[in-house]
C-alpha positions as CSV (number, residue, x, y, z in Angstrom):
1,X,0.0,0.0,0.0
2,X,1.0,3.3,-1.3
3,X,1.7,5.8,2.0
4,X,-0.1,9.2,1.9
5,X,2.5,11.1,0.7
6,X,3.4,8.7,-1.8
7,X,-0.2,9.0,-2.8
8,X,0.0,12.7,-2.8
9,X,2.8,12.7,-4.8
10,X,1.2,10.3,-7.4
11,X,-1.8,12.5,-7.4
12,X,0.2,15.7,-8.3
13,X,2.2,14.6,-10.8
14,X,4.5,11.9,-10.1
15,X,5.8,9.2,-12.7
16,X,2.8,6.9,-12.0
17,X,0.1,9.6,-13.0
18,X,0.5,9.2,-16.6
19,X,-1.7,6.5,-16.9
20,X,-4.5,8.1,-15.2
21,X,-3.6,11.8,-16.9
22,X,-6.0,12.3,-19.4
23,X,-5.3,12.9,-22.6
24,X,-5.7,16.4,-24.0
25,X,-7.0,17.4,-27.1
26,X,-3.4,18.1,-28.6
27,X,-2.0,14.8,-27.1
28,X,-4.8,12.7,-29.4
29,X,-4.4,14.4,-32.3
30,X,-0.4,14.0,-32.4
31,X,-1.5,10.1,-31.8
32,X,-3.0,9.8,-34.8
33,X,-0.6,11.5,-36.6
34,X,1.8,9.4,-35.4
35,X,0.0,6.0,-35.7
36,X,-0.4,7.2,-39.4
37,X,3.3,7.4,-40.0
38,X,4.6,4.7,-37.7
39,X,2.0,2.4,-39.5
40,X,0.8,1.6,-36.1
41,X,4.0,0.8,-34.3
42,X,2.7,1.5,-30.6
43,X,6.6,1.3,-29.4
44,X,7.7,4.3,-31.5
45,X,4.3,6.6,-31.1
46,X,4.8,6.2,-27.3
47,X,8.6,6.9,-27.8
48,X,7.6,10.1,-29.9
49,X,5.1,11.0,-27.7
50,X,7.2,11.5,-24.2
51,X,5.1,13.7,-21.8
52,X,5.3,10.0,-19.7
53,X,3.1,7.7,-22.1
54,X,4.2,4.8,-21.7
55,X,3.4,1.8,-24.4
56,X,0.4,0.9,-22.2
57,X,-1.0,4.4,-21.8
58,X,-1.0,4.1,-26.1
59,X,-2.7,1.0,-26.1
60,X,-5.2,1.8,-23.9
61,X,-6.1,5.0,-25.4
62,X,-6.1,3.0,-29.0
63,X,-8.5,0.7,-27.2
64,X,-10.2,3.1,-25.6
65,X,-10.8,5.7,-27.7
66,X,-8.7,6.3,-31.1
67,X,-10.8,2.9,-32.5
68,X,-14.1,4.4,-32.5
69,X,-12.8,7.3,-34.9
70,X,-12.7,8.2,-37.9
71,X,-8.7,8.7,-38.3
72,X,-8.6,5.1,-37.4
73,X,-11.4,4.1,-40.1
74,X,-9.6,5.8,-42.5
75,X,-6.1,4.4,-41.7
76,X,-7.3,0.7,-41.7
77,X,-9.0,1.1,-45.3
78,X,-5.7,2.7,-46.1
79,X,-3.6,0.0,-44.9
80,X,-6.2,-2.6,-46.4
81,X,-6.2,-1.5,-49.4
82,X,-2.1,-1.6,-49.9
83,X,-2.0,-4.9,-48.4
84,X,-4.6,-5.6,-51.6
85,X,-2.7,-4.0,-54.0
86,X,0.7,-6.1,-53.3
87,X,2.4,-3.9,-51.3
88,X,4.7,-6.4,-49.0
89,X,6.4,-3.2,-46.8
90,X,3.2,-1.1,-46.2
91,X,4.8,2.2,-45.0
92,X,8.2,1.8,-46.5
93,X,9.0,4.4,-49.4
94,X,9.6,2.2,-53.1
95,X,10.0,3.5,-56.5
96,X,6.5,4.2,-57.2
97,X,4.5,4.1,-53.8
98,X,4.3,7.3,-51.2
99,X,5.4,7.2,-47.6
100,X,3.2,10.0,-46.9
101,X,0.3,9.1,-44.6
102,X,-3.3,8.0,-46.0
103,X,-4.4,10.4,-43.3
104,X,-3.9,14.3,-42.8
105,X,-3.3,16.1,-40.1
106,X,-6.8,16.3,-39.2
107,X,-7.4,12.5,-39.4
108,X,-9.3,13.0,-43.2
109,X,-8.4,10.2,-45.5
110,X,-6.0,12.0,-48.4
């Protein structure tokens, strides 16, 4: 058991909190930016996203949250539809293909 001012410290800010921080409106919209480009590598949007998210704190928000929009509608047709068309590294730049995003900056399918 945590003692009260462990707790205290937890509560204002300490390296367990991040879990429990809530994600502002800022923080999601850099997540989907970078699950777009990282081609969902949870690993490297967490490393990217400091601030204390941790690979868990991604997932769950992925989970959570990020599934039910758009931006991730969008980026699964996306990734769908290259893994249709042949492509065998979806993400990685070739001769003919784009490593630019499906998705914008504002989660809208390109």
């Amino acid at each position: 058991a945590a003692s009260a001012s462990q707790a205290g410290s937890i509560a204002a800010g300490g390296a367990a909190s991040a879990r429990s921080r809530r994600w502002t409106a800022d923080e999601a919209q850099r997540f989907g930016e970078l699950m777009a480009r990282s081609r969902k590598d949870v690993a490297k949007v967490a490393r990217e996203l400091g601030a204390g998210r941790t690979v868990g704190d991604v997932l769950a928000f992925y989970y959570g949250k990020w599934k039910q929009t758009d931006a991730y509608r969008a980026l699964k047709a996306q990734m769908r539809a290259d893994r249709a068309g042949g492509a065998l590294n979806v993400g990685v730049a070739t001769g003919t293909r784009s490593s630019r995003p499906a998705i914008d900056a504002g989660g809208a399918p390109r």
